[in-house]
C-alpha positions in Angstrom: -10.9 -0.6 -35.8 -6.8 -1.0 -35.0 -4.1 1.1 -36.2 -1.2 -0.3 -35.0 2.4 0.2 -35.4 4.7 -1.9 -38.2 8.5 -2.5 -37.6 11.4 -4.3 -37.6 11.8 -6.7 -34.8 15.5 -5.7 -34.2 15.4 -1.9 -34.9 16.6 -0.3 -32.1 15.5 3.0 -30.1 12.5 2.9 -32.5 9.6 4.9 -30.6 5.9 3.4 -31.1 3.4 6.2 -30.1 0.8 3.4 -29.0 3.2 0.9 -27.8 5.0 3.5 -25.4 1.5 5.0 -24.0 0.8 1.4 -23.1 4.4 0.6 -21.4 4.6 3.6 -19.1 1.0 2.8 -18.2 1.7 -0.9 -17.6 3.1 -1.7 -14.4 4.6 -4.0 -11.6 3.0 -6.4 -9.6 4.7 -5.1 -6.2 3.3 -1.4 -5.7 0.9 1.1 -7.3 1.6 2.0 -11.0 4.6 0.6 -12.1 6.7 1.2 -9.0 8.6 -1.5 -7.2 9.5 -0.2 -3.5 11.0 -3.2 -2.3 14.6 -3.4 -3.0 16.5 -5.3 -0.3 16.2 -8.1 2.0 14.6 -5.7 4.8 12.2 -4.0 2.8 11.1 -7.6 1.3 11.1 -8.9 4.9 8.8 -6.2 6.3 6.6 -5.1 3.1 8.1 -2.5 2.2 8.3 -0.7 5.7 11.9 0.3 6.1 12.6 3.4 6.6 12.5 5.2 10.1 14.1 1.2 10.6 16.5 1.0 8.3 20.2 -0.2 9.9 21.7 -1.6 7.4 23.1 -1.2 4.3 20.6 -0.3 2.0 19.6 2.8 4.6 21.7 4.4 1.6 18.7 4.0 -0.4 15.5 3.8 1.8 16.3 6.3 4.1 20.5 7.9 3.7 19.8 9.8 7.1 19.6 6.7 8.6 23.3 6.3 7.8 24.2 8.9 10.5 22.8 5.6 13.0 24.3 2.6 11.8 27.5 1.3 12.7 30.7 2.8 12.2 32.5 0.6 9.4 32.2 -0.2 6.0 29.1 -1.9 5.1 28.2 -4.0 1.7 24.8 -5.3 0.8 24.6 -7.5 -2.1 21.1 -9.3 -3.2 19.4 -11.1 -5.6 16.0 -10.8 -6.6 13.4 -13.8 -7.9 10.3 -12.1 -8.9 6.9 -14.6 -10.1 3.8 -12.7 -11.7 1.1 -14.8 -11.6 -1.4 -15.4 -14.8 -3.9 -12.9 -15.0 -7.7 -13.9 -16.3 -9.4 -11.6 -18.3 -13.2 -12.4 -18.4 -15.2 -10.8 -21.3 -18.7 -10.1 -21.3 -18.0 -11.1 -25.2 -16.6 -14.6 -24.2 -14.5 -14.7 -27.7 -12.5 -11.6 -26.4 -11.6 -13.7 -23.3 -7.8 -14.7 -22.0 -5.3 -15.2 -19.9 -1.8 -13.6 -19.7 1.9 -15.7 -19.4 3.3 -16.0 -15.9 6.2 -14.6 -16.2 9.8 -15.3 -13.7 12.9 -13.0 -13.5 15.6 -12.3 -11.6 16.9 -8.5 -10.3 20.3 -7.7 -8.5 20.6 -4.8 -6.3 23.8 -3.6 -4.5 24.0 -1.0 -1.1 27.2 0.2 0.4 27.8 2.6 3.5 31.1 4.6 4.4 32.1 5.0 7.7 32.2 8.1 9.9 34.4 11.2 8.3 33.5 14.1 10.5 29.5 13.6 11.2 29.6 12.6 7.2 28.6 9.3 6.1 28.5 8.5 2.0 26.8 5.7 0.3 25.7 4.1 -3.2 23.0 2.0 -4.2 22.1 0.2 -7.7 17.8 -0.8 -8.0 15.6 -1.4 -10.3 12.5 1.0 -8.9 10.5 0.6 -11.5 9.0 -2.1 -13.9 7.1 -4.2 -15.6 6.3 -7.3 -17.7 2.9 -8.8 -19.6 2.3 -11.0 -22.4 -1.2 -12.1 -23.7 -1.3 -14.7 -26.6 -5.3 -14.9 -26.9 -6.6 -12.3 -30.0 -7.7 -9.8 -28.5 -5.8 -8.8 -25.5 -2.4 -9.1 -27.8 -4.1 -6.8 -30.0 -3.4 -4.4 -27.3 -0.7 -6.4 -25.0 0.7 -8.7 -26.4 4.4 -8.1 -24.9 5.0 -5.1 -22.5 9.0 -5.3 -20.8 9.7 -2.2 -19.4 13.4 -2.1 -16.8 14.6 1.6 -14.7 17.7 1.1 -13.3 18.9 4.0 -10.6 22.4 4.7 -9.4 21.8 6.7 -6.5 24.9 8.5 -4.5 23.9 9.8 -1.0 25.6 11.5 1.5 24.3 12.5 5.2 25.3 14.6 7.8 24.9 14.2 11.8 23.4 17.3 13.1 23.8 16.2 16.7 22.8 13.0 18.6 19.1 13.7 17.7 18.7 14.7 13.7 20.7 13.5 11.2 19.9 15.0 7.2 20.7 13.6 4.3 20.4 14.2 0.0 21.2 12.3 -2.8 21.7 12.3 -7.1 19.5 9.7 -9.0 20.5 8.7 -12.3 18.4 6.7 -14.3 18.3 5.0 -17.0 15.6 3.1 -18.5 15.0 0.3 -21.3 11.5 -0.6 -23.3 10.5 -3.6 -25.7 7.0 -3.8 -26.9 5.2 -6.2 -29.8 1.4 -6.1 -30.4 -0.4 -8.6 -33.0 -3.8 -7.6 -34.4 -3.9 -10.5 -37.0 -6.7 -12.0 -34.8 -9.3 -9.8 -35.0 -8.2 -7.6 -38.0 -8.2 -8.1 -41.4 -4.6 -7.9 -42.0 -2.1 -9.1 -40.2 -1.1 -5.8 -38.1 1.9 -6.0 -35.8 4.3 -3.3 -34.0 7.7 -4.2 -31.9 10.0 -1.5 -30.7 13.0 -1.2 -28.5 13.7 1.6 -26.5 16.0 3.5 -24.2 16.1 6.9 -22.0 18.3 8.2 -18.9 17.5 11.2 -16.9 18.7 12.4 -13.2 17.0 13.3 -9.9 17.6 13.8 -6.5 16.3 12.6 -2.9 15.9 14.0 0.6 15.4 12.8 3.8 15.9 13.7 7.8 15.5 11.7 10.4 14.9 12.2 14.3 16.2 9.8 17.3 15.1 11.5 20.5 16.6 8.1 22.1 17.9 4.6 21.2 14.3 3.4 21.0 12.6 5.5 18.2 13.2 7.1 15.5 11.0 9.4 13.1 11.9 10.0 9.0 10.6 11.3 6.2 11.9 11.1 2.7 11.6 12.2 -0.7 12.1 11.5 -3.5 12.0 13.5 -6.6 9.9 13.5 -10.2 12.1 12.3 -12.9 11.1 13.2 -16.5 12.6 10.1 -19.2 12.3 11.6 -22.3 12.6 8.8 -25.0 13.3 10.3 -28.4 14.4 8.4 -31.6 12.7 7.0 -35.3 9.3 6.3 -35.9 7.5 4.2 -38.1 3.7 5.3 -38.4 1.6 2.5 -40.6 -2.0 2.3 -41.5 -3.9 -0.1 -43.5 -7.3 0.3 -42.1 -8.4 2.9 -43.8 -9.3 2.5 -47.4 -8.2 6.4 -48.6 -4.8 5.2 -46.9 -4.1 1.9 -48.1 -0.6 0.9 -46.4 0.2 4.3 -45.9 3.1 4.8 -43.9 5.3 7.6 -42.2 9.1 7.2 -41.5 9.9 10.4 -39.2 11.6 11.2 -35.8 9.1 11.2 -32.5 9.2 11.9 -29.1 7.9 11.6 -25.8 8.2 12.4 -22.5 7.2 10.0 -19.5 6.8 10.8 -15.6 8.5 8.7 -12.9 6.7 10.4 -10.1 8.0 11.7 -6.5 7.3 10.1 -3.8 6.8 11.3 -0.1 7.6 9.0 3.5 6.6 9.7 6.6 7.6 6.6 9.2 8.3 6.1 12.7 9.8 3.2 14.4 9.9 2.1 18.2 12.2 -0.9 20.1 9.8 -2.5 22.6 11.7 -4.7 24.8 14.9 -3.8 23.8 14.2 -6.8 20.8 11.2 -5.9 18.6 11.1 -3.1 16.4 7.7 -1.8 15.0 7.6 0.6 11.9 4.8 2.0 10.8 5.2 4.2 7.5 3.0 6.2 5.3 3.9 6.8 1.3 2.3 8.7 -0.9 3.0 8.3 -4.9 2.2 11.4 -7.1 0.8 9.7 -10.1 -1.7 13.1 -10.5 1.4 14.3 -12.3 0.8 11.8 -14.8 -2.2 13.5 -16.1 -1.6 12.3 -20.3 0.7 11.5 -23.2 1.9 13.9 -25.8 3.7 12.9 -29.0 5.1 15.1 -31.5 6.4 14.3 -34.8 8.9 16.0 -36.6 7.1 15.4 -40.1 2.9 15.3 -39.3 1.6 12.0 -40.2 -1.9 11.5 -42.6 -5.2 12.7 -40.5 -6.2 9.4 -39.4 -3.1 8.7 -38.3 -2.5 12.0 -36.8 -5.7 11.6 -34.5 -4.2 7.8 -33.4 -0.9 8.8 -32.9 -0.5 12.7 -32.1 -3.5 13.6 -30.6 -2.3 13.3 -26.8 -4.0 10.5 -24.6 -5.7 11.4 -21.4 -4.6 8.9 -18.2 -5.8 11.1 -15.6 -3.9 8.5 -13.2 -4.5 9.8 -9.3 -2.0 10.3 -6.1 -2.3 7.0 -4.3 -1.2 5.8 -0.7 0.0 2.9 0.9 0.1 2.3 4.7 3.1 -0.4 6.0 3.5 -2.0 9.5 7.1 -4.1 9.7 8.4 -6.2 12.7 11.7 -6.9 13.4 12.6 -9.3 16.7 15.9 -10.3 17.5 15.4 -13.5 18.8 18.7 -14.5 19.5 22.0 -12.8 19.1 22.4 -14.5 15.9 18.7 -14.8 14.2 16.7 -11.6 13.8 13.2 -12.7 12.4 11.1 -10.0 10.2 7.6 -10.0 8.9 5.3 -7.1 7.2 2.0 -6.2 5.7 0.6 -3.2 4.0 -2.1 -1.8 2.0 -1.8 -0.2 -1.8 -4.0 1.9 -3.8 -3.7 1.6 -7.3 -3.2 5.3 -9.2 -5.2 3.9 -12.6 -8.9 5.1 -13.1 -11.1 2.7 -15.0 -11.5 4.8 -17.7 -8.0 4.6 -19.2 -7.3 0.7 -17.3 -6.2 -1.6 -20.2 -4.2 -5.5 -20.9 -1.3 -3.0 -20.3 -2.5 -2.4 -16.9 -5.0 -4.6 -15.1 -3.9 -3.1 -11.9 -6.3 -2.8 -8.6 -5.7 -2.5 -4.8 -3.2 -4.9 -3.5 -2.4 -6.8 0.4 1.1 -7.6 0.7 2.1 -10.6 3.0 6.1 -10.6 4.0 8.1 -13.0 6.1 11.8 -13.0 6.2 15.1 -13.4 8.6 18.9 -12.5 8.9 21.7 -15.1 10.1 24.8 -12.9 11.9 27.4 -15.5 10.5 30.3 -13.9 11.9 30.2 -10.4 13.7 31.0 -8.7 9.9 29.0 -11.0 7.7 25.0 -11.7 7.6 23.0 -13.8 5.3 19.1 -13.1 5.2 16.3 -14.2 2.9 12.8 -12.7 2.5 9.3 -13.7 0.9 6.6 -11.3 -0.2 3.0 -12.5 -1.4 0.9 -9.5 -3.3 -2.4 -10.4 -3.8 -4.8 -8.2 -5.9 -7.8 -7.3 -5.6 -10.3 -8.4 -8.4 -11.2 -6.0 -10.9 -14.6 -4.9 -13.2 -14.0 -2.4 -16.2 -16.5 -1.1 -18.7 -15.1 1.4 -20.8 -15.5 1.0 -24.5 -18.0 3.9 -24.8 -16.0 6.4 -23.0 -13.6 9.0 -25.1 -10.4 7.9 -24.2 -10.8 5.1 -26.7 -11.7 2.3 -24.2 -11.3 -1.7 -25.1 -11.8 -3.7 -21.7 -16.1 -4.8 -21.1 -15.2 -7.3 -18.1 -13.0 -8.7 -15.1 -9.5 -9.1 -14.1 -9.0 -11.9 -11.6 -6.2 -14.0 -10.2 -3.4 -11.4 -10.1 -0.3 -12.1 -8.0 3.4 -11.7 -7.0 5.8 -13.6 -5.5 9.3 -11.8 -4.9 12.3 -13.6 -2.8 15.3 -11.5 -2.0 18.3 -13.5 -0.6 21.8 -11.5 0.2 24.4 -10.9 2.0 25.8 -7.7 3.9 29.7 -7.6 5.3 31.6 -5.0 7.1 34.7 -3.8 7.4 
């Protein structure tokens, strides 16, 4: 049985109760959940682990009391994101459900820039995309569910730090958000009628971050970060249709609906060590607090018909779990020109297999990272980086549970590619 949601393909800020439980439960290919922790050319170089090292730029946004350590000038980081999700199989134990989703390319710009020195302050800006996501499945029974999830946060995040002494540095930041959604789902291929749902969406909603870091001497350094929950409440019309049940034929309810979605926090503990005056080592610890995300609530300024009311208002467990990644970067200067980077780590996936879905056939990732910056002139550097996430395959049962289950089967051949190429100048 489907009850799905009918709308107009170009109505805009119209909220789908199914359609945004499924896209705030979708995610990236790049982290747990639908978090995307790589940002820069650095943090692409070295898996994500760079934060105790962060020098650059984008230390504005990975770690601002890092700023306190870099050099003393005006510094601009500009890159540009190519990001490749792989086609993900879906075997059922029903081969007719079977199917495969679209690959799917695009591309993300991110900007960093650093002030110099006024008085042990340093002040800095970044524009990222932390979170998103993107899946399309054409086979009938997976786009009953999925059949286009495109979910985009971008953050403007202001930071400023101050220099304690030569030793600890502490810095804090505002996060401003704002966030966009599109969703579609087609039923027609397993339902009687031809059932369908689109929506477009948007939200905003601010934050903060914290961090301190500690440099007992030029060699090391130890951070920790933080940042903070943000809550996007998306509000706006809602169309509410049913006709699968036959005391509701084409029964529909026009109303206003909202929800409210958690971003979680996230905590980083890293240290960093120079051997040999030319290779840096960073290990780093994060821990995202997807326990916050516990279920979906919906309410509806006029109450929609009972079936509909237990589809749509009824609030839908996730019960998604804190999970941890573990990062190791390098960084060797091998001349005074080319630095050469290269990272791995390890990511749990938040999403229990009672509520995993075609929205989100995450598992447990390995990330594989190469990359390099080219000093150009002593204010200008070029670098390019390449990250490989491989998943893990996956096997869900849980069409007999009560959070309304649909997946009997296996989720192989899930992947990432993400290049970031840039280029930081100061002055």
């Amino acid at each position: 049985m489907f009850i799905l949601i009918e709308g107009e393909r170009n109505m805009k800020k119209t909220i789908s109760v199914l359609a945004l439980a499924s896209v705030f439960a979708a995610g990236s290919a790049f982290a747990s959940g639908f978090r995307i922790p790589e940002q820069s050319i650095d943090s692409v170089s070295k898996a994500g682990a760079n934060v105790s090292s962060a020098d650059h730029a984008d230390a504005t946004y990975f770690n601002p009391a890092n700023m306190s350590w870099i050099d003393n000038a005006w510094q601009v980081e500009a890159d540009l994101d190519y990001i490749h999700l792989s086609s993900i199989k879906y075997t059922d134990t029903v081969p007719a459900r079977s199917g495969s989703s679209r690959e799917e390319n695009f591309f993300a710009p991110t900007i960093f820039m650093v002030s110099p020195d006024f008085n042990n302050f340093r002040f800095g800006f970044s524009i990222t995309e932390p979170f998103g996501l993107a899946k399309r499945w054409d086979d009938a029974y997976p786009k009953a569910y999925a059949q286009q999830f495109d979910l985009k946060v971008y953050e403007f995040n202001p930071t400023v730090s101050y220099k304690i002494n030569t030793i600890f540095s502490v810095a804090g930041g505002i996060r401003f958000l704002h966030s966009t959604a599109a969703v579609s789902s087609d039923a027609s291929g397993i339902a009687t009628a031809a059932l369908s749902r689109h929506l477009e969406g948007d939200a905003n909603a601010w934050g903060y971050n914290l961090a301190v870091s500690a440099r007992p001497n030029n060699k090391s350094n130890i951070s920790v970060t933080y940042r903070s929950e943000v809550d996007l409440d998306f509000e706006g019309d809602t169309i509410l249709h049913n006709n699968a049940y036959g005391p509701y034929v084409a029964a529909t309810t026009y109303t206003k609906g909202k929800v409210t979605v958690v971003t979680p926090a996230v905590l980083a503990i890293s240290g960093a060590y120079k051997f040999f005056d030319k290779l840096t080592v960073e290990l780093t610890w994060d821990r995202t607090f997807w326990s916050q995300y516990k279920n979906l609530d919906f309410d509806f300024s006029t109450n929609p018909l009972p079936p509909l009311q237990r589809s749509f208002e009824d609030p839908l467990k996730r019960n998604w779990k804190d999970s941890n990644a573990y990062r190791l970067g390098l960084a060797y200067e091998a001349t005074p020109i080319i630095t050469l980077m290269a990272g791995f780590a390890y990511d749990e996936s938040p999403a229990p297999s009672t509520t995993l879905g075609f929205e989100l056939p995450d598992s447990n990732a390995y990330l594989f990272s190469l990359g390099a910056r080219f000093k150009v002139t002593p204010k200008m550097d070029l670098g390019l980086g390449l990250l490989y996430d491989l998943k893990s395959e996956r096997t869900v049962n849980n069409l007999n549970n009560s959070y309304g289950g649909h997946v009997n089967g296996k989720f192989t051949d899930a992947s990432a590619l993400l290049v970031s190429a840039g280029l930081t100048y100061k002055f």
